[in-house]
Each structure stands twice: as C-alpha cells, then as structure tokens.
Biotite code that builds the C-alpha atoms (Angstrom):
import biotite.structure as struc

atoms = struc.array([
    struc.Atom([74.763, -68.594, 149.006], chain_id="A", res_id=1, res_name="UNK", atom_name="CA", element="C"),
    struc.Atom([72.992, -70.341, 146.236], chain_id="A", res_id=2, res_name="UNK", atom_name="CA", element="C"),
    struc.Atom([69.536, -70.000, 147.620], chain_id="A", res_id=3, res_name="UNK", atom_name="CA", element="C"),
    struc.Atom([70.498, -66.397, 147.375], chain_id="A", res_id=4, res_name="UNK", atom_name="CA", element="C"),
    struc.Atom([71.520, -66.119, 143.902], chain_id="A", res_id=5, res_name="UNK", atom_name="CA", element="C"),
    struc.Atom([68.387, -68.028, 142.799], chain_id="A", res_id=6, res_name="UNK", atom_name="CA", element="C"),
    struc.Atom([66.244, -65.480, 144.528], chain_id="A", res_id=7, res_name="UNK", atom_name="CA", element="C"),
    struc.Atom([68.182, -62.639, 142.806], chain_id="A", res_id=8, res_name="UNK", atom_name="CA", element="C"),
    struc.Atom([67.862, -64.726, 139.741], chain_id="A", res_id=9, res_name="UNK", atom_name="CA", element="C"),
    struc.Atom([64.538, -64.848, 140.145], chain_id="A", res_id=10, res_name="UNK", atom_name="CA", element="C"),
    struc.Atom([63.253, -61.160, 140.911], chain_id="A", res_id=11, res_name="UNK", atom_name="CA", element="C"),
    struc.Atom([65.296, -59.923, 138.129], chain_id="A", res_id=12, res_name="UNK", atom_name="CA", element="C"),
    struc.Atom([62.951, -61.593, 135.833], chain_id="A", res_id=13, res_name="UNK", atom_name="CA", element="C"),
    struc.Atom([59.987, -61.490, 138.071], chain_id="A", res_id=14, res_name="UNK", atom_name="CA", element="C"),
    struc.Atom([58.889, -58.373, 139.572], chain_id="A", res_id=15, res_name="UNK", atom_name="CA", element="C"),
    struc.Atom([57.159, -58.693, 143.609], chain_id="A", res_id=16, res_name="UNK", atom_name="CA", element="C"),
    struc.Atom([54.656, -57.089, 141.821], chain_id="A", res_id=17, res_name="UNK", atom_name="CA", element="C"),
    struc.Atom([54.468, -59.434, 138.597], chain_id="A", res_id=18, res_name="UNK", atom_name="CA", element="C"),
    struc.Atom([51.262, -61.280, 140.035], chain_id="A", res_id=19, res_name="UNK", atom_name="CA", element="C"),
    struc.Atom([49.148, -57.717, 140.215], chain_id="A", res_id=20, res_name="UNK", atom_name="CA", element="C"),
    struc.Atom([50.222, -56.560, 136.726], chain_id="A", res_id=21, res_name="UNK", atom_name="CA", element="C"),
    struc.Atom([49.557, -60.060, 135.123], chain_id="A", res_id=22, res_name="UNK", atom_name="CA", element="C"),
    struc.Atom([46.091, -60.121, 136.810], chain_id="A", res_id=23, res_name="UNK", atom_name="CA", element="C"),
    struc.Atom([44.936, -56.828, 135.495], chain_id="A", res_id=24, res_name="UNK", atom_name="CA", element="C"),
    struc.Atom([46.169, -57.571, 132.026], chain_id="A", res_id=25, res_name="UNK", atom_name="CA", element="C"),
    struc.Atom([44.112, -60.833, 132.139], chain_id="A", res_id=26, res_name="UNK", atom_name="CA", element="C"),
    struc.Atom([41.174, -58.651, 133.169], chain_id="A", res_id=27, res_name="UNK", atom_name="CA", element="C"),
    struc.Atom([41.318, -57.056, 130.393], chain_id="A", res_id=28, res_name="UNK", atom_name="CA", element="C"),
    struc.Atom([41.539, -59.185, 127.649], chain_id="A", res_id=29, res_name="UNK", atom_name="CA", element="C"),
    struc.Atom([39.523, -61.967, 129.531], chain_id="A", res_id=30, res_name="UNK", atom_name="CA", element="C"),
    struc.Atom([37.149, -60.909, 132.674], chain_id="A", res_id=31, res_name="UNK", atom_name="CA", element="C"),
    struc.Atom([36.011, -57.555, 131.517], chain_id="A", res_id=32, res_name="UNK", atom_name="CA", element="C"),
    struc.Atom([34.442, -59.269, 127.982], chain_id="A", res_id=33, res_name="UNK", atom_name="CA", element="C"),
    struc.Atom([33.439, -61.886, 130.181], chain_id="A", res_id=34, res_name="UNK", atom_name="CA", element="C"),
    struc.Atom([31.381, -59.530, 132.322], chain_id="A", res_id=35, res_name="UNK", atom_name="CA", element="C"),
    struc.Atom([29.124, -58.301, 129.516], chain_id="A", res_id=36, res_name="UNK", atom_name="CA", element="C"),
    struc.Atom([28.659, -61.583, 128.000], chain_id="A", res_id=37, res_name="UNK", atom_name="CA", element="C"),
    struc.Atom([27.219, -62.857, 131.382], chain_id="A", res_id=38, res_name="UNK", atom_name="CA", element="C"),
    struc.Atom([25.130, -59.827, 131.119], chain_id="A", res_id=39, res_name="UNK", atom_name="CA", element="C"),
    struc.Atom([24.594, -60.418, 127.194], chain_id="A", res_id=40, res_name="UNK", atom_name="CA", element="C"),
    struc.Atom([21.058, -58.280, 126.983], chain_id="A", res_id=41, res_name="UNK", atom_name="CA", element="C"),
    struc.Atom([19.372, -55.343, 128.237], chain_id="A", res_id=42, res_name="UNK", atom_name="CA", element="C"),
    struc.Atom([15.538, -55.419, 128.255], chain_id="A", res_id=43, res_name="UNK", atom_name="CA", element="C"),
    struc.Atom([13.384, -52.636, 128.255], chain_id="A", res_id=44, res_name="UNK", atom_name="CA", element="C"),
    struc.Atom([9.824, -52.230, 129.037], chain_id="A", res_id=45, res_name="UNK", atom_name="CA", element="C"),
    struc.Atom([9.103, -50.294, 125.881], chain_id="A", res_id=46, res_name="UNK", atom_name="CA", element="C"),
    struc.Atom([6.056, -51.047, 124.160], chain_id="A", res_id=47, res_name="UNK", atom_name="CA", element="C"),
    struc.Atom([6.404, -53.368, 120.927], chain_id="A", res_id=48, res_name="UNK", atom_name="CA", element="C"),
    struc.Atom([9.469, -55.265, 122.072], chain_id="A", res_id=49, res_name="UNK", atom_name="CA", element="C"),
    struc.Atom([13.169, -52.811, 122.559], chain_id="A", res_id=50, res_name="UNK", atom_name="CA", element="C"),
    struc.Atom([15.905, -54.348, 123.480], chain_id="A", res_id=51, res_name="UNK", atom_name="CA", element="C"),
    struc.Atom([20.157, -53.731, 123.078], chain_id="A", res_id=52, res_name="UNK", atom_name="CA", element="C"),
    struc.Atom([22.366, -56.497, 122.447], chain_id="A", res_id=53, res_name="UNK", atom_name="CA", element="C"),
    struc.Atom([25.923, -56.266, 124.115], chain_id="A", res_id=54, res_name="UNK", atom_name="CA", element="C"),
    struc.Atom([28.866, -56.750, 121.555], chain_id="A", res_id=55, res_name="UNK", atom_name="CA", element="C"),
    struc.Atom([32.609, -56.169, 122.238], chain_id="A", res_id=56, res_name="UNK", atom_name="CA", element="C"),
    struc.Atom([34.017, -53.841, 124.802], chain_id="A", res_id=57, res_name="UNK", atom_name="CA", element="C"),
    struc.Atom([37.553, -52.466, 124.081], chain_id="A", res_id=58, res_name="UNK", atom_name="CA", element="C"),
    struc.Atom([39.592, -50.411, 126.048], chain_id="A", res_id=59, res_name="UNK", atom_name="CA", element="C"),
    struc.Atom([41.389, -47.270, 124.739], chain_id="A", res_id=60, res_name="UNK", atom_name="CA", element="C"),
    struc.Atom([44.929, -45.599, 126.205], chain_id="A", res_id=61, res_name="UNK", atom_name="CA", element="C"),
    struc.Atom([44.990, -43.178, 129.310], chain_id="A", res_id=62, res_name="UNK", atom_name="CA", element="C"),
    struc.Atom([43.683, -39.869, 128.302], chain_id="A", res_id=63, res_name="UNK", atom_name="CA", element="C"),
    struc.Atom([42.575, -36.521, 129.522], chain_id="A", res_id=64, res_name="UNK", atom_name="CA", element="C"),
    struc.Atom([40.049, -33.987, 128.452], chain_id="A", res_id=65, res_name="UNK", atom_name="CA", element="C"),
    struc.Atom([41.338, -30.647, 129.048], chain_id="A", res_id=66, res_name="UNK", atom_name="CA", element="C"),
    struc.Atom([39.182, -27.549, 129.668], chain_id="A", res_id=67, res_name="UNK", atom_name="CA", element="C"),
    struc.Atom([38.983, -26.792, 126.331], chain_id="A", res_id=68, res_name="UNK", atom_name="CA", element="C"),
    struc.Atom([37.409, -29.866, 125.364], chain_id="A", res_id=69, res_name="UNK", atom_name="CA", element="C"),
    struc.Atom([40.649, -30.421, 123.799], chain_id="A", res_id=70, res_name="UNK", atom_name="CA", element="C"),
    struc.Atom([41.487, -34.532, 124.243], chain_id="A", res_id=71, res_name="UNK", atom_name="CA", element="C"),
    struc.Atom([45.488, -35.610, 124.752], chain_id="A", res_id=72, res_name="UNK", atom_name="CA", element="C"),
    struc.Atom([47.112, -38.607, 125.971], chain_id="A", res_id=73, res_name="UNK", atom_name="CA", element="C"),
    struc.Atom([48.372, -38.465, 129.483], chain_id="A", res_id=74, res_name="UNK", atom_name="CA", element="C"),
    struc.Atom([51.321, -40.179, 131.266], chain_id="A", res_id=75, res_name="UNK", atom_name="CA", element="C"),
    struc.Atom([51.614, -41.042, 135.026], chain_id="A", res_id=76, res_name="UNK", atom_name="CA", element="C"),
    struc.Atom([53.918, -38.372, 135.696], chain_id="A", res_id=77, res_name="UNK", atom_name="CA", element="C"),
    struc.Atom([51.734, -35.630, 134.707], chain_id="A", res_id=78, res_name="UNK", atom_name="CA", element="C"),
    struc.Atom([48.589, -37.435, 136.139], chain_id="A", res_id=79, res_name="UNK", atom_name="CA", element="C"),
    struc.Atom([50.616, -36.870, 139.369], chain_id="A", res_id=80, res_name="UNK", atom_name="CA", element="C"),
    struc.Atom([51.189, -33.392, 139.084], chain_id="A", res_id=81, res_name="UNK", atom_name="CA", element="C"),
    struc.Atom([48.147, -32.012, 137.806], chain_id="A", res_id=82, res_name="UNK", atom_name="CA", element="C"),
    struc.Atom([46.301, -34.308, 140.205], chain_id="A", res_id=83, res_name="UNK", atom_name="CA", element="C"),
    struc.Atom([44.064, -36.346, 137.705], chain_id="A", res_id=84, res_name="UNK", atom_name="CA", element="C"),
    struc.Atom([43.345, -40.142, 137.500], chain_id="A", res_id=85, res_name="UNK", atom_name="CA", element="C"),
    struc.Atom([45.239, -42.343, 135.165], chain_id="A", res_id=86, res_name="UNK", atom_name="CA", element="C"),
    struc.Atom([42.492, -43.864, 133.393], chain_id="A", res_id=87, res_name="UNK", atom_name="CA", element="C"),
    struc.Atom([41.307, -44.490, 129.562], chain_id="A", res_id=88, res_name="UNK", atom_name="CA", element="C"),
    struc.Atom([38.086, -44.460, 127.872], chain_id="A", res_id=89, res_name="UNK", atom_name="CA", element="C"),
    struc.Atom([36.063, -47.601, 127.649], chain_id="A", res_id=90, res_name="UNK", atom_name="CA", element="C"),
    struc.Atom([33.740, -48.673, 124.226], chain_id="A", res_id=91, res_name="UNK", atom_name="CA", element="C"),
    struc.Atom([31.450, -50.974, 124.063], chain_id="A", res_id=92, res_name="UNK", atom_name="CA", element="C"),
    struc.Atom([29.415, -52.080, 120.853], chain_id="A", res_id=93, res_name="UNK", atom_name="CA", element="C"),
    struc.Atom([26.087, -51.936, 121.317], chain_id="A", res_id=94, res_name="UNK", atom_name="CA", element="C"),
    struc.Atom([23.231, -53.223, 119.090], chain_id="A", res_id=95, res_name="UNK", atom_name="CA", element="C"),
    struc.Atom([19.209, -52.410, 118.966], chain_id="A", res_id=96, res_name="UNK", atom_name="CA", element="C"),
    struc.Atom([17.035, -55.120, 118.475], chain_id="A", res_id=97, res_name="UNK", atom_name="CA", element="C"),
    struc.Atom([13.286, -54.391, 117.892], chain_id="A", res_id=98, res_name="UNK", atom_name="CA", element="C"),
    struc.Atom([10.920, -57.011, 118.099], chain_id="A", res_id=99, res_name="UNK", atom_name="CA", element="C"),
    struc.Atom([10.085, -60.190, 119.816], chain_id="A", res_id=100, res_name="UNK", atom_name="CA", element="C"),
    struc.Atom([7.270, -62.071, 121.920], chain_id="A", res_id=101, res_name="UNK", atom_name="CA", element="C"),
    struc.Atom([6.061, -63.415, 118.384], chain_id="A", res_id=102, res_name="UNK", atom_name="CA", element="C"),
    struc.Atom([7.493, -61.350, 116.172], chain_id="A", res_id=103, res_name="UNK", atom_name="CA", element="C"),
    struc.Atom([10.267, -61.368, 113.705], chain_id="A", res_id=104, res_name="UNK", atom_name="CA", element="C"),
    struc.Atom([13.433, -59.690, 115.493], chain_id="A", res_id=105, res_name="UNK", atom_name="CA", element="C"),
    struc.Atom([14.661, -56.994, 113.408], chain_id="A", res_id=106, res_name="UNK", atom_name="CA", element="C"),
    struc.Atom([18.263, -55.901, 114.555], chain_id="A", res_id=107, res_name="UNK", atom_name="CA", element="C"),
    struc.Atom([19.720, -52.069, 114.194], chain_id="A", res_id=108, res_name="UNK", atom_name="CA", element="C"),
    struc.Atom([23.077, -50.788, 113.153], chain_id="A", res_id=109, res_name="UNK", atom_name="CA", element="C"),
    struc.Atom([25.731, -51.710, 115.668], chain_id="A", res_id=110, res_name="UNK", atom_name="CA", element="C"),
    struc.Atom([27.728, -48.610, 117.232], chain_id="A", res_id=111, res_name="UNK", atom_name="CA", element="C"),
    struc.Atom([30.245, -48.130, 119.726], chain_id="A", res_id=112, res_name="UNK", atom_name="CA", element="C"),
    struc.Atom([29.075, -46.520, 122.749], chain_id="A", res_id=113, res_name="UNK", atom_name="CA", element="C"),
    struc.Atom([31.421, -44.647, 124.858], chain_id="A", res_id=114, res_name="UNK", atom_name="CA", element="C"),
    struc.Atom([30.610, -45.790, 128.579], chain_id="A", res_id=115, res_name="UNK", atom_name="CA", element="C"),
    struc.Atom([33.077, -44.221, 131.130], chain_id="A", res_id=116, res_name="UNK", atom_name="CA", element="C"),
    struc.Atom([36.896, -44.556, 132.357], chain_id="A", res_id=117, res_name="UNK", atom_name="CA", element="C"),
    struc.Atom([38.730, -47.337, 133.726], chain_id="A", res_id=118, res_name="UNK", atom_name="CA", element="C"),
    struc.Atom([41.461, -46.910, 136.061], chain_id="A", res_id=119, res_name="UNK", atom_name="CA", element="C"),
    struc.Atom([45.004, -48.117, 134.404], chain_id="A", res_id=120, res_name="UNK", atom_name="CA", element="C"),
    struc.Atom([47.275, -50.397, 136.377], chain_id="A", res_id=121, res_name="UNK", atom_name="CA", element="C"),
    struc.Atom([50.987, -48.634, 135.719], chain_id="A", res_id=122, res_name="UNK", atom_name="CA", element="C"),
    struc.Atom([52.769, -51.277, 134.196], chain_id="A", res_id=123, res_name="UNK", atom_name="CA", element="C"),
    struc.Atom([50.347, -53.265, 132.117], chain_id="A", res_id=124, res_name="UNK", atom_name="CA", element="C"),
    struc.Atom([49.681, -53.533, 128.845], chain_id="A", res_id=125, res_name="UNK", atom_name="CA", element="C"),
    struc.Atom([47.352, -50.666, 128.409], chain_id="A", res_id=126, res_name="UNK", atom_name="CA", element="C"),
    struc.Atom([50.018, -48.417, 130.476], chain_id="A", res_id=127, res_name="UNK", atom_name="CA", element="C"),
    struc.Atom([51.964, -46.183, 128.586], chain_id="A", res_id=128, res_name="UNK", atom_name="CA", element="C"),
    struc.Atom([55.100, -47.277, 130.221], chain_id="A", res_id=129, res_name="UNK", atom_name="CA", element="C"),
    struc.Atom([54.536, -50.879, 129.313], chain_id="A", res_id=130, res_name="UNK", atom_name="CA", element="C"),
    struc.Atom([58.351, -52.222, 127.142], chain_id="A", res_id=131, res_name="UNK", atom_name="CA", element="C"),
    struc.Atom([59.597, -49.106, 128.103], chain_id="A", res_id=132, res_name="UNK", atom_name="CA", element="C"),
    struc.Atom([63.130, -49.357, 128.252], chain_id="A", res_id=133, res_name="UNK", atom_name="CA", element="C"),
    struc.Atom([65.227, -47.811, 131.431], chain_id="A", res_id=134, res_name="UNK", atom_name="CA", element="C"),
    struc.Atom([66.168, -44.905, 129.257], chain_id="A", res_id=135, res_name="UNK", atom_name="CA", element="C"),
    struc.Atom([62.538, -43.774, 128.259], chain_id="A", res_id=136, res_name="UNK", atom_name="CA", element="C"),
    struc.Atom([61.279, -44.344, 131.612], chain_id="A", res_id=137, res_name="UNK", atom_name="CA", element="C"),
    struc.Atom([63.964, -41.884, 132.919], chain_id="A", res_id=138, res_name="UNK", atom_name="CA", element="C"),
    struc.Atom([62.599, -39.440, 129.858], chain_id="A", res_id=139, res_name="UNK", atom_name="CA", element="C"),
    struc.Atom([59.106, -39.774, 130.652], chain_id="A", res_id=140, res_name="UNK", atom_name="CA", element="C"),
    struc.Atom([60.041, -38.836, 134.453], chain_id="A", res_id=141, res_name="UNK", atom_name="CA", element="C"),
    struc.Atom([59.839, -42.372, 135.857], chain_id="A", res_id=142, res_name="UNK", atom_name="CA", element="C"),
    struc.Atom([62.028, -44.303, 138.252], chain_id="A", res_id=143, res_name="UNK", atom_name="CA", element="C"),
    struc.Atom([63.266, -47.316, 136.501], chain_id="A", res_id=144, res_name="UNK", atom_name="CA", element="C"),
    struc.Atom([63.483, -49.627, 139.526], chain_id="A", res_id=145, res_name="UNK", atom_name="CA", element="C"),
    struc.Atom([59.530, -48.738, 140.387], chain_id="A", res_id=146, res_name="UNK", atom_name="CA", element="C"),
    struc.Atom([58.026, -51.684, 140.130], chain_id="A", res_id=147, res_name="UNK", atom_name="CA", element="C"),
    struc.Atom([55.049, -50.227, 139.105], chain_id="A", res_id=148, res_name="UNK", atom_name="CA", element="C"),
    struc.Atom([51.460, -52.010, 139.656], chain_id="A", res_id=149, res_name="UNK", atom_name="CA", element="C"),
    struc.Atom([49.248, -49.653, 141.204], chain_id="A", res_id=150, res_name="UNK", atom_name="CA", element="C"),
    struc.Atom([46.843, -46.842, 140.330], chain_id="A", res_id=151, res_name="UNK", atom_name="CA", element="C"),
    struc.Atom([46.681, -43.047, 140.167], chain_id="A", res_id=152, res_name="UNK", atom_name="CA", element="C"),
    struc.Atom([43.742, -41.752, 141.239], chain_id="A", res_id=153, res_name="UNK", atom_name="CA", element="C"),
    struc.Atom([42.878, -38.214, 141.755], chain_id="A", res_id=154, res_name="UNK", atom_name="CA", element="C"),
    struc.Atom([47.323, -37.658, 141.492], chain_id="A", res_id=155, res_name="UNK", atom_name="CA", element="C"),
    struc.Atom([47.630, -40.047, 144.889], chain_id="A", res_id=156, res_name="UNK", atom_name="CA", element="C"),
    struc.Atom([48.806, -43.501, 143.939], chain_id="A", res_id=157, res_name="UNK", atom_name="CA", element="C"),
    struc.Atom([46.623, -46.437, 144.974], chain_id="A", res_id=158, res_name="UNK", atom_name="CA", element="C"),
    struc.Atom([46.972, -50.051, 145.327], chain_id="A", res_id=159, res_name="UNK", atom_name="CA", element="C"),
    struc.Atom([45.040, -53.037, 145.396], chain_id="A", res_id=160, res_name="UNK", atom_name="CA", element="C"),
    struc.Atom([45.353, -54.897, 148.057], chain_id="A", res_id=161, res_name="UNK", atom_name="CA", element="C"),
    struc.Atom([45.974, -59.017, 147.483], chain_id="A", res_id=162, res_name="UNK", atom_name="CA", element="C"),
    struc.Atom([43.869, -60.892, 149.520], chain_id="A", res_id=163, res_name="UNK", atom_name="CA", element="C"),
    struc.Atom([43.856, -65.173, 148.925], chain_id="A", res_id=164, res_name="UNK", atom_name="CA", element="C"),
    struc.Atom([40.081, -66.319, 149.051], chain_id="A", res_id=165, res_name="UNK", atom_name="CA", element="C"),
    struc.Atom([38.758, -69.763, 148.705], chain_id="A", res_id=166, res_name="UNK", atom_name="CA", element="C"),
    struc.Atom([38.327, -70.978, 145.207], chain_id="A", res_id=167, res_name="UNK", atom_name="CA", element="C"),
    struc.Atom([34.871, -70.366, 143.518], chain_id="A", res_id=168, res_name="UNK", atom_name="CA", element="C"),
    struc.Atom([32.709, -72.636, 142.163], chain_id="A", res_id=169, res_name="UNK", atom_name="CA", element="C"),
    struc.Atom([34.581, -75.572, 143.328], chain_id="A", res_id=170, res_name="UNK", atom_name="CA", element="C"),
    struc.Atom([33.533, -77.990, 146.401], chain_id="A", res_id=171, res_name="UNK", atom_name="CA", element="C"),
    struc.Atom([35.193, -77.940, 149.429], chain_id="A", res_id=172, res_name="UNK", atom_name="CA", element="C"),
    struc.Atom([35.494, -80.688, 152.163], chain_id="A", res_id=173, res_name="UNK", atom_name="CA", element="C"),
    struc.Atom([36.918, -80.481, 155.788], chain_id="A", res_id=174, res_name="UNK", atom_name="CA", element="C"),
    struc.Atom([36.630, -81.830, 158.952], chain_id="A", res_id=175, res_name="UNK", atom_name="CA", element="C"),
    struc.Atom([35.872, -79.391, 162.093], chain_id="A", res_id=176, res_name="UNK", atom_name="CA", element="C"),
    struc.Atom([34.891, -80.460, 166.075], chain_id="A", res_id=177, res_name="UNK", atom_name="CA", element="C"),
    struc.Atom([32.213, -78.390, 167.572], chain_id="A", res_id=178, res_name="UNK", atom_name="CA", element="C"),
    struc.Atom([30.968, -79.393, 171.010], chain_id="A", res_id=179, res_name="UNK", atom_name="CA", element="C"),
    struc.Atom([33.071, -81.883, 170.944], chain_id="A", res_id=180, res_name="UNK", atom_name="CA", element="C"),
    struc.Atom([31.601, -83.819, 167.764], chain_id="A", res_id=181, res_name="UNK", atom_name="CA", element="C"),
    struc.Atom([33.591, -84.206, 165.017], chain_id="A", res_id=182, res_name="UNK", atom_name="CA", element="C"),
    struc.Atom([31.704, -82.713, 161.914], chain_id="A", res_id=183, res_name="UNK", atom_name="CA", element="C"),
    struc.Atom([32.310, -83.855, 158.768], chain_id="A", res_id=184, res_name="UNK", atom_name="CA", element="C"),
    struc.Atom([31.289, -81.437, 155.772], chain_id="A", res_id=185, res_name="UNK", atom_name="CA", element="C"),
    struc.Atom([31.473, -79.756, 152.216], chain_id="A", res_id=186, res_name="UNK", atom_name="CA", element="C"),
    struc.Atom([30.338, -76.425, 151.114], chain_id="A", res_id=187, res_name="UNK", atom_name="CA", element="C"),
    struc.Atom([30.986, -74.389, 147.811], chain_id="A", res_id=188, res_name="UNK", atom_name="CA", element="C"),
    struc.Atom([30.898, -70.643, 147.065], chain_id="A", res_id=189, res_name="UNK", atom_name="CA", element="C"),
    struc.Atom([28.304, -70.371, 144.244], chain_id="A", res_id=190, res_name="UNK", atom_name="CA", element="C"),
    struc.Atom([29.435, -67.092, 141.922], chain_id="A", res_id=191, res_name="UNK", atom_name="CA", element="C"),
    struc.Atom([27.288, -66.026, 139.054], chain_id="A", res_id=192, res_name="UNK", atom_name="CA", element="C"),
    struc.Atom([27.268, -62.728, 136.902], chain_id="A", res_id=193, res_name="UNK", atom_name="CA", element="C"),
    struc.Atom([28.701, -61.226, 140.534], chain_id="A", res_id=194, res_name="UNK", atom_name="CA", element="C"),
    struc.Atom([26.814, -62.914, 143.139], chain_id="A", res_id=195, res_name="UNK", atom_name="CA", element="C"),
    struc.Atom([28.405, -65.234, 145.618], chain_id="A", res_id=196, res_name="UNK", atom_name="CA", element="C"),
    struc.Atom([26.556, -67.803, 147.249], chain_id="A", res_id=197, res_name="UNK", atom_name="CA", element="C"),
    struc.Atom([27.724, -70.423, 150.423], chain_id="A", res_id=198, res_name="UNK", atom_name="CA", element="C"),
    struc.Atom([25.821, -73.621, 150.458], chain_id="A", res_id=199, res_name="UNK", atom_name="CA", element="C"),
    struc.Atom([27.013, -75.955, 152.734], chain_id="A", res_id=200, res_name="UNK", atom_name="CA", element="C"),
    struc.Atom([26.227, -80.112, 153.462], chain_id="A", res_id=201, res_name="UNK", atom_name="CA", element="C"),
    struc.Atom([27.048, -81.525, 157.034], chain_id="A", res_id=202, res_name="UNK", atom_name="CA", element="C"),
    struc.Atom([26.667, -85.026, 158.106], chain_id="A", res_id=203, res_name="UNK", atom_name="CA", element="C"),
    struc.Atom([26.068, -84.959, 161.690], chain_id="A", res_id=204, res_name="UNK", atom_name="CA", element="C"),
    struc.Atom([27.083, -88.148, 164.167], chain_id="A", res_id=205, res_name="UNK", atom_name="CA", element="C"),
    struc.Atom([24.016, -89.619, 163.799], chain_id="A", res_id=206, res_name="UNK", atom_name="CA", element="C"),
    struc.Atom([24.046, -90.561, 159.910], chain_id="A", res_id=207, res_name="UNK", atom_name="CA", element="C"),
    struc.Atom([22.162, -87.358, 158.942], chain_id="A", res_id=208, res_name="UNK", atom_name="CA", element="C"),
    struc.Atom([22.827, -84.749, 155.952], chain_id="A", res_id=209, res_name="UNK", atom_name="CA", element="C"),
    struc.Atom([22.096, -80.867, 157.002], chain_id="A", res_id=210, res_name="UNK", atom_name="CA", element="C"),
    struc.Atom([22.422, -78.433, 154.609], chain_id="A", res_id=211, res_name="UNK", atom_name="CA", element="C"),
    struc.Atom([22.278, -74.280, 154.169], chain_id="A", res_id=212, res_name="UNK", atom_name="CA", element="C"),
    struc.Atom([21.913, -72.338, 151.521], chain_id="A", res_id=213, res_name="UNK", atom_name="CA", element="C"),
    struc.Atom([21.422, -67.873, 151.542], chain_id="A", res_id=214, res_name="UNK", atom_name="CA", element="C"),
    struc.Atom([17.613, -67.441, 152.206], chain_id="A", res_id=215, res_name="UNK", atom_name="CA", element="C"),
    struc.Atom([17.524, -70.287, 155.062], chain_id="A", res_id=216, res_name="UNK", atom_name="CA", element="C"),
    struc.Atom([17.984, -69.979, 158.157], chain_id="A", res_id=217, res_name="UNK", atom_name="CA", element="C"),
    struc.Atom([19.879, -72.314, 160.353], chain_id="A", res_id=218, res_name="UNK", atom_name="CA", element="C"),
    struc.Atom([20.217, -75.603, 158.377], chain_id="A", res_id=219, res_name="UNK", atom_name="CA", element="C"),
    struc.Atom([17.348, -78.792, 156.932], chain_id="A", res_id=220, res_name="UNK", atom_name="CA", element="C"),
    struc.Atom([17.662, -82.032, 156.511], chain_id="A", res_id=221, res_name="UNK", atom_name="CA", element="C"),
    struc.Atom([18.694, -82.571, 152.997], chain_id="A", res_id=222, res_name="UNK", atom_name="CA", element="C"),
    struc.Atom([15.691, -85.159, 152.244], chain_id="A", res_id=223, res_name="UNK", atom_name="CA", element="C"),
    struc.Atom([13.700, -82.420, 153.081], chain_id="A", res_id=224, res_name="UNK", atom_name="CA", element="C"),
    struc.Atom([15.612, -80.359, 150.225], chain_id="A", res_id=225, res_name="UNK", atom_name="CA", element="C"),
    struc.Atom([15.296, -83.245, 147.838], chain_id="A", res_id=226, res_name="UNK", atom_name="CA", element="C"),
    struc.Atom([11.218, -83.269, 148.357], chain_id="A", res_id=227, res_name="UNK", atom_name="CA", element="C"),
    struc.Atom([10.896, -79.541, 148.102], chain_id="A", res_id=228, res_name="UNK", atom_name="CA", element="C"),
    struc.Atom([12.703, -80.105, 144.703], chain_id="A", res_id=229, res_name="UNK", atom_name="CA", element="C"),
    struc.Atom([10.409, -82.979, 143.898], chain_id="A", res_id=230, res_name="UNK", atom_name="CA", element="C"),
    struc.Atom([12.689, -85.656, 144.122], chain_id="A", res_id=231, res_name="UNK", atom_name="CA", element="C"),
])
C-alpha cells in the first residue's frame, strides 16, 4: 500500500510523459543554438571573399498564415480541425562578412532571417498550453488529464518515439566470447556537428591490439595505426 501511494505521489507531480517535454524544452534553449554554432560559418565561392556569419536563432509561438496572407496565432485544437501542423516560425541572425585570404574583414549589418517552421511539442514551453491551468485548458478545447508531449502534424498527432542508445562520445569497455575466445575490448561512438562514428580497440588472446574505425575494413593492428599517424 505504500509503494502505491508513492507512485501516485509521484505521477501527480511527474507526468509519464515529463522526460519528452523536458527534452524538447532543452532543445530549444540548448541543442538547437548549439547546432549553428557547430556550424558557425557559411562559405561561399564568390569572388573577393563572401561569407555569412551565424548569430542567434530564436524561436517564435505556433502560427498560421491564412489564405489571405493574413498571420494569427494558432492553438492545437484548431490545428486539429483545420488539419494544419502545430509549428512556429524560426529566426536566425545572420551576418555578411566580406573579405578575407589577406584582407581586412569588413562585416555587414546583422538581420534576422526567417528560415522555416519547427514542429511544437504540446506541452512545452513554446506551447501555448504551457501553465495553463485545468480551467483554460477546458476553454481552449483541451482535455486536462492529456498528458500532452507529442506533435500535430498535418491535424494527426505524432509522437516521438524514446529509444535508449549508448552514450556518445564516451568510451566503452566490455568483455564478449566469440569462437570461444574471450575478447576483451573498448569502442566509442564519435559524434560531431551530426556525424556518428564507431571506432573500436580489441586485444586479442595473443597480446595484440586490433582496431576499426568507418573507412576500414575489417580491423589493423594498432602499431600499424600509430605508424600511419607517424608515431
């Protein structure tokens, strides 16, 4: 019985769903600047040196352009109805810089380009039914007890699926038998501006390191590696 009332305890403040909203709300004050700054600069092959410098990208609230060319916000319910996609406008600061190889950089005004729509997670903080209280959810045609955390696309509702993934970045040791040799190894998932690598170290019975990395195929000694490297 008190397991019980802990769990109830529990999901009353803590939503199943608490995990999805909390990640896209990190996504958007964290990853999503993250992801230009890891892209930073966009080069050009334009004679004389032309180049845009990536500022900061901010995310507006869910609206929808109308037929008229009219813009109004939009809420979930009617993005249901009318069958159109919860989203909001995305703005990113952009900056012209012309110049370089030897010359003096000379940087433009910085303006805020509009660059598309990103879906909104119902629920977080760029939702319009984020602190709503039961009674305004009710108003604004909502179910109080959904828990919210998915998407409206297109007026159907869509979730992202949680998958668990090994940790990036980070090296990873284990022990494995194959043909009845125990293998002992360590391998990391190399992720950079997207890309995800698997490089992997074995020591074999015999003494000797092996490792893999993407362009190789099967495995090399690892003093091999350190040669090529010009150790």
């Amino acid at each position: 019985m008190e397991t019980q009332t802990i769990v109830d305890s529990f999901f009353k403040e803590n939503s199943l769903v608490k995990h999805q909203i909390d990640s896209f709300n990190r996504f958007l004050d964290y990853k999503l600047q993250k992801i230009v700054d890891e892209v930073g600069v966009i080069e050009t092959e334009i004679k004389g040196g032309y180049k845009v410098k990536l500022g900061k990208i901010r995310v507006g609230k869910p609206i929808n352009k109308e037929a008229d060319g009219s813009i109004r916000k939009i809420t979930p319910m009617e993005a249901r109805i009318r069958d159109l996609s919860y989203s909001a406008p995305l703005y990113l600061e952009m900056t012209p810089v012309i110049g370089g190889e030897g010359e003096e950089e000379i940087e433009g005004e910085t303006v805020e380009v509009y660059i598309g729509e990103l879906p909104i997670m119902l629920g977080s903080k760029a939702c319009y039914l984020h602190g709503k209280s039961r009674e305004e959810l009710i108003e604004m045609g909502e179910d109080p007890r959904d828990p919210l955390g998915y998407f409206i696309i297109n007026g159907s509702e869509r979730v992202l699926v949680t998958q668990e993934d090994l940790v990036q970045n980070r090296i990873l040791c284990e022990k494995t038998e194959r043909n009845n040799k125990t293998i002992y190894g360590a391998k990391v998932f190399s992720t950079r501006h997207g890309f995800r690598a698997l490089c992997t170290v074995e020591r074999q019975e015999d003494g000797k390191l092996n490792v893999t990395f993407p362009g190789l195929s099967g495995s090399i000694p690892l003093v091999i590696l350190m040669k090529a490297l010009g150790a």
